[in-house]
C-alpha positions as CSV (number, residue, x, y, z in Angstrom):
1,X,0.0,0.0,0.0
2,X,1.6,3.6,-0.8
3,X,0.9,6.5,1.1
4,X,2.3,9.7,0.3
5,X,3.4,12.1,3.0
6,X,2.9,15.9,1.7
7,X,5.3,18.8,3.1
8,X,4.6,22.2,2.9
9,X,5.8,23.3,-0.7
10,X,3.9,24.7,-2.8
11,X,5.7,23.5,-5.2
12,X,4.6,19.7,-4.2
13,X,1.2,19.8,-6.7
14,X,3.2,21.7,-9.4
15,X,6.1,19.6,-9.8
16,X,3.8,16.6,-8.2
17,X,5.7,15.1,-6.4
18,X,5.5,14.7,-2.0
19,X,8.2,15.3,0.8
20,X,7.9,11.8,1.1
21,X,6.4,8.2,0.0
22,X,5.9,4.7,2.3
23,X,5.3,1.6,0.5
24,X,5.3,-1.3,2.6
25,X,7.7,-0.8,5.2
26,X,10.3,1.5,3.4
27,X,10.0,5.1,3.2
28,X,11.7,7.9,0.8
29,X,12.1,10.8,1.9
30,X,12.7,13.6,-1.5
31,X,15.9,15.7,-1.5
32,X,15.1,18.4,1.4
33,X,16.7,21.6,1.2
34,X,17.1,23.6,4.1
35,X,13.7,25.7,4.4
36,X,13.3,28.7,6.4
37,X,17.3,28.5,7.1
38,X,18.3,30.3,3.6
39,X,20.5,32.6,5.2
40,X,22.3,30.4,7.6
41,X,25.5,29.0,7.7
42,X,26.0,25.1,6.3
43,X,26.0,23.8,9.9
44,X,22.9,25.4,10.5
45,X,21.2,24.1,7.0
46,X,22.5,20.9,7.2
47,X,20.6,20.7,11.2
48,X,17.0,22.4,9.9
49,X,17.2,19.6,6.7
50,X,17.5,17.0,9.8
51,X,14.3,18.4,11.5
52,X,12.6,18.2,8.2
53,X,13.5,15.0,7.8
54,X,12.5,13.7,10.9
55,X,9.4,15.5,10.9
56,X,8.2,13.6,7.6
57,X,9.8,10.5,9.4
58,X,7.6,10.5,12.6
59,X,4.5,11.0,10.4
60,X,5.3,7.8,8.2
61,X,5.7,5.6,11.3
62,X,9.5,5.9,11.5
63,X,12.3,8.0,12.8
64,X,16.0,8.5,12.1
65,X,17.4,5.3,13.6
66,X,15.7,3.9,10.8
67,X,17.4,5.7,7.9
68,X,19.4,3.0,5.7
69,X,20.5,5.3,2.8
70,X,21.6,9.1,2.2
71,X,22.3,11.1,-0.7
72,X,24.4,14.5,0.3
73,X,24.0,17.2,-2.0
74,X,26.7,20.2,-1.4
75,X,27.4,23.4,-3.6
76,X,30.4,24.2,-2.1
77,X,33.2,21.0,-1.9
78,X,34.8,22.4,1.7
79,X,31.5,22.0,3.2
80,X,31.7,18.2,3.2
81,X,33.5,18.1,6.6
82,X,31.2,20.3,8.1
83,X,28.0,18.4,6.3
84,X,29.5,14.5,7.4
85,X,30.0,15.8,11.4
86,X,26.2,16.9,11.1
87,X,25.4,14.0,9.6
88,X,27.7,11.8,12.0
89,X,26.0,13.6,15.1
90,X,22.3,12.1,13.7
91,X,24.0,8.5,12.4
92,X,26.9,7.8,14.7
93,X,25.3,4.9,15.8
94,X,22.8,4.1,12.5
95,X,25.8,4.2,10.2
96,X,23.7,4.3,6.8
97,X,25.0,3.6,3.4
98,X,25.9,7.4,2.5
99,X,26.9,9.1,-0.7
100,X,28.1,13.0,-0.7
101,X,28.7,14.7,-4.0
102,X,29.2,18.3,-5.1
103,X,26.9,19.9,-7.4
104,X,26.7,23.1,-9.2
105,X,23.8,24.7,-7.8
106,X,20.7,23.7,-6.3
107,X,17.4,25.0,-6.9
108,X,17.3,27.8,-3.8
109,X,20.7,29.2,-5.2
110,X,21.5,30.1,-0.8
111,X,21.1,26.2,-0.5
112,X,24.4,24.8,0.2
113,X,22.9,21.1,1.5
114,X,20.2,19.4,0.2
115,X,19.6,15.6,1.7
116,X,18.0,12.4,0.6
117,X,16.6,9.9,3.0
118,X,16.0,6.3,2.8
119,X,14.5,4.0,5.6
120,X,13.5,1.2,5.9
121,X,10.8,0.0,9.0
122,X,12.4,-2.9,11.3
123,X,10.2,-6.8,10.3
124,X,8.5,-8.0,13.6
């Protein structure tokens, strides 16, 4: 059964897509940018895409500890050390698969992070 979890953009019916989809027991959580933290440093971005995250996490059953896969999206390649202690300080102990990569811009050019989250529900 899919369910999909709608944010706040208004972007979401436009583009159509939602801050996030469950099917079955994994949930995907769309590349979150850093709303309502524009003008904030990259430490400060990468925390408020985490309380997104976790937001649209709680809602589909879920939470953090069950994130299996990231996808790091930086505009700036000496932000990656600043971006992975973030990211360590959430998955110290989860330790998902994680990929970072640098891209030219992304669609808020004052974005510096954008995340992607994958997790998957534990089987009883």
């Amino acid at each position: 059964m899919r369910q999909n979890l709608p944010g706040t953009s208004p972007y979401e019916p436009i583009i159509g897509f939602s801050r996030a989809v469950r099917i079955g027991s994994t949930i995907y959580v769309s590349g979150t940018g850093p709303v309502g933290a524009d003008d904030l440093d990259v430490v400060a971005q990468t925390h408020r895409i985490f309380e997104i995250a976790a937001e649209v996490l709680t809602r589909a059953g879920s939470s953090l500890n069950d994130v299996v896969r990231t996808r790091m999206y930086l505009t700036r390649a000496e932000d990656w050390e600043a971006v992975g202690r973030v990211h360590g300080e959430y998955f110290g102990k989860v330790r998902p698969a994680a990929t970072m990569v640098v891209v030219a811009q992304l669609l808020n050019p004052q974005w510096r992070v954008e995340i992607e989250f994958d997790a998957v529900l534990p089987q009883d």
